[in-house]
Structures are given as C-alpha cells and as structure tokens.
C-alpha positions as MATLAB code, in Angstrom:
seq = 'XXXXXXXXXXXXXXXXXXXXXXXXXXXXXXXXXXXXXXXXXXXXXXXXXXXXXXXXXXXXXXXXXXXXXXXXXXXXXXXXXXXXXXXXXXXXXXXXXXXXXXXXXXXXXXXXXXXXXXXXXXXXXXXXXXXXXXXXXXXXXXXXXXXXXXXXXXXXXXXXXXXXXXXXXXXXXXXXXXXXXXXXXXXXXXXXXXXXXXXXXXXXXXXXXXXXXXXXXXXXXXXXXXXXXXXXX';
ca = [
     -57.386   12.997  221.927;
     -56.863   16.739  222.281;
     -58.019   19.168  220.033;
     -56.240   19.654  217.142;
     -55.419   16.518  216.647;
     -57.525   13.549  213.996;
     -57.949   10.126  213.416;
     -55.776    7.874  210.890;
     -57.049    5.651  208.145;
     -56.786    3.006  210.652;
     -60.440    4.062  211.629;
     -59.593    3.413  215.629;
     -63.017    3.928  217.371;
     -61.943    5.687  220.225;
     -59.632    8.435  218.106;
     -62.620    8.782  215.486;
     -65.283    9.359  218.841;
     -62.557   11.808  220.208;
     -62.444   13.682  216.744;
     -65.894   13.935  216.425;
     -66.374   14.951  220.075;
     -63.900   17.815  219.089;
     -66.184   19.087  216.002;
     -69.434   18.167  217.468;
     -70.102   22.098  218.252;
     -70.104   23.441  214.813;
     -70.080   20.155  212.734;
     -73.246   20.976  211.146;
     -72.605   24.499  210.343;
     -69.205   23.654  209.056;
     -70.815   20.797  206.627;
     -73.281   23.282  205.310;
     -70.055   25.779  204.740;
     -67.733   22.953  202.908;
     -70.719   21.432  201.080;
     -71.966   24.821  199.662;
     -75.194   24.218  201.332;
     -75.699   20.871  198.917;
     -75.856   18.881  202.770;
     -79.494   19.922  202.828;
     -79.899   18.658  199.411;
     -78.620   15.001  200.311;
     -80.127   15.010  203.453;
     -83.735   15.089  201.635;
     -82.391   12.723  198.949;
     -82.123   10.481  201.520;
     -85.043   11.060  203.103;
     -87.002   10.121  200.107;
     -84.967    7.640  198.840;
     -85.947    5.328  201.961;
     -89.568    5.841  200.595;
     -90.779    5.867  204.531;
     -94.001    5.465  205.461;
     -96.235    7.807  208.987;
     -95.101    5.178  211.743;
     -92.740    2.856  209.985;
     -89.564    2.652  212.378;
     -86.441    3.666  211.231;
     -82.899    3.341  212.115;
     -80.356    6.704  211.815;
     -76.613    5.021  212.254;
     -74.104    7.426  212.676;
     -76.428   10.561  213.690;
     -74.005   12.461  215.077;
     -76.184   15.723  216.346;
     -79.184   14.103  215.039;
     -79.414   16.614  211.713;
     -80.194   13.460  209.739;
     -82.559   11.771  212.304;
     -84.721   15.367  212.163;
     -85.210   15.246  208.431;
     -86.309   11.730  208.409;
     -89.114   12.609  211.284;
     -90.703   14.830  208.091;
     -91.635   11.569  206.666;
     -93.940   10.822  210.101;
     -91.667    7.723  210.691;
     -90.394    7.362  214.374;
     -86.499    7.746  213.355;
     -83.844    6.369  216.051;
     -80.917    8.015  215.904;
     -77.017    6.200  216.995;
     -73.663    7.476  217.556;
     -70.193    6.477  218.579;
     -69.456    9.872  219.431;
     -70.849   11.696  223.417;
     -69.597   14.719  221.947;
     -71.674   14.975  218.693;
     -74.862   13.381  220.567;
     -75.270   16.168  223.366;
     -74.924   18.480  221.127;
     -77.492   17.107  219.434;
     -79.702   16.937  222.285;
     -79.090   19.766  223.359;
     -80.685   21.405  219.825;
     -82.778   18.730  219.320;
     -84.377   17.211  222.546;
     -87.396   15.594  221.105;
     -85.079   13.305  218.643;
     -84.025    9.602  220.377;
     -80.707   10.117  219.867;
     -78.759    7.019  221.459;
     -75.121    5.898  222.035;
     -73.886    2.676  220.222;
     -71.440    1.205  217.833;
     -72.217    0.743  214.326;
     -70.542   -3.000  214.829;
     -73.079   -3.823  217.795;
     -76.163   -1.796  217.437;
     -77.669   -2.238  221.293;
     -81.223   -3.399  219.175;
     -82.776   -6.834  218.509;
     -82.547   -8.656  215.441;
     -85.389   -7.344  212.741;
     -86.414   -3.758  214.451;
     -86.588   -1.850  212.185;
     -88.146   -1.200  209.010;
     -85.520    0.604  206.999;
     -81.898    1.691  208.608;
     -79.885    4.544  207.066;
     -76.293    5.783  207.659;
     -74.934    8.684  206.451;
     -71.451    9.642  205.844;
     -70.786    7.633  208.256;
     -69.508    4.133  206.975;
     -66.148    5.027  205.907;
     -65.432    6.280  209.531;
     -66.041    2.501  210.669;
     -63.716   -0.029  211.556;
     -65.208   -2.842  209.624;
     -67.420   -1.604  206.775;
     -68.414   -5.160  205.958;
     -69.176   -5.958  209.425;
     -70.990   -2.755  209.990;
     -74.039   -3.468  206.806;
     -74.560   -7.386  208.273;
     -75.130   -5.607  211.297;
     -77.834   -3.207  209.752;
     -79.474   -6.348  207.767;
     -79.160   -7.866  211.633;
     -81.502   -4.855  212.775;
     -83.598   -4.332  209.527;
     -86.552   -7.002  208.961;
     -87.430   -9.304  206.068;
     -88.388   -7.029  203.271;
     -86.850   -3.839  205.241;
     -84.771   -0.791  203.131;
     -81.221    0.361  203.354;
     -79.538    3.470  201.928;
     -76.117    4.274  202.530;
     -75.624    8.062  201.759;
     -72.007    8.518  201.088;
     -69.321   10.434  199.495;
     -68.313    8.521  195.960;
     -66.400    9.273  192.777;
     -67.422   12.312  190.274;
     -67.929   10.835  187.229;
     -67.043   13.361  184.781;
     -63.039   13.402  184.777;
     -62.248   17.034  184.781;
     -64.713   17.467  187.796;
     -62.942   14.472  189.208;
     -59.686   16.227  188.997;
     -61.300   19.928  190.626;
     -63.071   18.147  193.251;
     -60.132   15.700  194.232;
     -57.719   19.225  194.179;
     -61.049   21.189  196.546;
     -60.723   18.015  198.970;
     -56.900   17.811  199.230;
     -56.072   21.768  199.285;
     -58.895   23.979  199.758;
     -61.405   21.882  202.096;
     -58.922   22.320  204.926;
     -58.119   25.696  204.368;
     -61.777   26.496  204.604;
     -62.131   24.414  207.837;
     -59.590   26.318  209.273;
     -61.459   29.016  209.214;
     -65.260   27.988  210.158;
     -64.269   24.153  212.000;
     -63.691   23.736  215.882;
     -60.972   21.093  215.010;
     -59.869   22.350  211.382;
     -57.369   19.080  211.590;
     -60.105   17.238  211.374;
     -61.329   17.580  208.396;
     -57.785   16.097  207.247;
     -58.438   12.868  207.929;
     -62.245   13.583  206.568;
     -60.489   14.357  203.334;
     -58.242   11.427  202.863;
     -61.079    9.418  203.987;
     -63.248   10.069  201.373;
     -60.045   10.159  198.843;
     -59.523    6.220  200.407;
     -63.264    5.154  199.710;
     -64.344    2.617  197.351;
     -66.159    3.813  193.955;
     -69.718    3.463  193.423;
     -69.617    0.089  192.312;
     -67.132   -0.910  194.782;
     -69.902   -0.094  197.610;
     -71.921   -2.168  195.555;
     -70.100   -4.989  195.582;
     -69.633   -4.589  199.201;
     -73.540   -4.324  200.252;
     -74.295   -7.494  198.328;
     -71.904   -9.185  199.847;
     -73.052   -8.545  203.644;
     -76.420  -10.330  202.471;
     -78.399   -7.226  201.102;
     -80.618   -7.321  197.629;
     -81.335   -5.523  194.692;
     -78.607   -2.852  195.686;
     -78.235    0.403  193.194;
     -76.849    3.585  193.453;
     -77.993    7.115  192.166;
     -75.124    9.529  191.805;
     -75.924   12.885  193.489;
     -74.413   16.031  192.605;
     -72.135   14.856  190.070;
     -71.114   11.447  192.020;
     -69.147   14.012  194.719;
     -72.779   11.364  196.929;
     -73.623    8.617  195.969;
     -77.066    7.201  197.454;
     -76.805    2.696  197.497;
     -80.275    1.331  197.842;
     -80.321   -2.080  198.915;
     -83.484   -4.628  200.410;
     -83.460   -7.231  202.982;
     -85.138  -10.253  201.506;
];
C-alpha cells in the first residue's frame, strides 16, 4: 500500500499491516499529540488494571512499537509483545531493544495453549478481522484463572461530550494528523473505526461470548476508553 493511502472497514490484514507500516515512525508521538497526552494516562490504567504480579508472564497483542509492552515491564512481569505490522515492530526495536517484541496475528498467536498469565490488547481489536475470533484466541493463550483487559476506544457517556468528541474524530483529528502523522490518511480510517465500534456493553457482550468471565468495564476519560476486564475460569 503506498503512503497516503488507509485501510477500509473491511479490516484486510495486509492493508491494515501496510498502514501501520506507513505510521510506524511517528505513531507514538502522533497518539500523544491527538490524545492530548491522555495515551500515557491509559497506558498506566492498563497497566494496573491487569493487577500483574514481579515474574507473572504477560501477553501485549497488538504492540505495535512496543510503547505498551514497556509500561507493563514497570510491573516486573516479563511482557511479550505481538504485531501484525514489520513496520511498527522495528521501530520499536529499534527504541526499545530490550522489549520481546514478536511478529504474529492476533487470529493465530504463534504460542501454546495456556502461556500466559494475563494477555492485554490495546487499541488494537477493532483493527482485526474477526474480533470474536481474536478474544477465543487470547483465552487459547491465557491459563485457567488468567486476566484479560481490552483497552479500547468506547462511547462518551455524557451526550453533549458525545456530540464534541464524535465532531473532534470526524473533522479535527485528521486535520491535526495532517500536520504531526507520517500517513495523515491514516488516521481516516482510525476515525471511522472507532466511530464503527461497538458500545461498552456491546464489547461486553462480545468477551462473554468468546468464553471469558466476570467481564466489566471502567469508562476512562469520559468513556472516549473504555478498559473490559474479563477472567479465564
């Protein structure tokens, strides 16, 4: 895919790889930019929300330059970090070479049933092909008793934020990408991703039904995040 160009809704995983690949070297400075620096705030959310413990083993899906992965190796867990995209993951190693930052599809995760203790992906299940596909194959990985939390953009739940936030997405994110983003187009797609996503309790609905347990959500800056807790019992 040359740059300039994005994915569709479609989610093909060889256009959404070859969009990343073209963001991958200012993808984290352009989050921090579009997120007024609130990525660092859902980053740690995360983080704690996973309620890792020094040397439990734990599962970053959808890494991309391993930003994520780094923030969970504060807990003194051994994080593992996957991508789809080659692009996003040496820049990543470049940056960061002590992270395990690995190639693999969130559909077939290249691990054996029950490795890990808790498994994480971060704005990252929306971009996959088959989101209810993608969290049987993350209980696959996780082991009996094991943690999930899906950090991803939801629904505000106040309406007149609704309405700014749904305007900032469709008008003003990619204007600002256009001016900070290697591949400003993008973010296009990024937007009408997120504008396509289920609801909180849509997500819900959908991580029960791949097999997960006592799933909840905790809205995050006004439900522009949402954080979905789930166990594997």
């Amino acid at each position: 895919m040359p740059q300039g160009q994005r994915a569709h809704l479609d989610k093909q995983p060889h256009e959404v790889a070859a969009m990343f690949d073209g963001v991958a070297a200012r993808y984290d400075l352009t989050n921090t930019v579009l997120s007024f620096g609130q990525d660092r705030f859902w980053r740690r959310a995360t983080r704690a929300a996973l309620g890792l413990r020094p040397g439990e083993r734990v599962l970053d899906v959808g890494a991309g330059t391993g930003v994520s992965t780094e923030e969970l190796a504060q807990s003194g867990a051994y994080p593992v970090g996957v991508d789809l995209s080659l692009g996003m993951l040496a820049a990543g190693r470049r940056t960061r070479p002590a992270l395990p930052l690995l190639a693999g599809d969130a559909l077939r995760l290249p691990f054996a049933d029950a490795s890990f203790d808790a498994v994480t992906i971060s704005f990252a299940l929306r971009n996959v092909t088959d989101t209810d596909a993608a969290l049987r194959e993350l209980a696959r990985v996780t082991r009996p008793g094991g943690r999930l939390v899906v950090c991803e953009f939801s629904t505000p739940v106040n309406a007149a934020f609704r309405t700014v936030y749904l305007s900032y997405l469709m008008r003003s994110l990619p204007a600002v990408a256009r001016a900070v983003a290697s591949n400003p187009d993008a973010y296009v797609y990024l937007a009408e991703s997120i504008r396509a996503w289920p609801d909180q309790a849509g997500l819900a609905a959908k991580v029960a039904d791949a097999g997960w347990q006592r799933v909840a959500w905790r809205n995050l800056t006004g439900g522009v995040v949402a954080l979905h807790r789930a166990t594997r019992l």
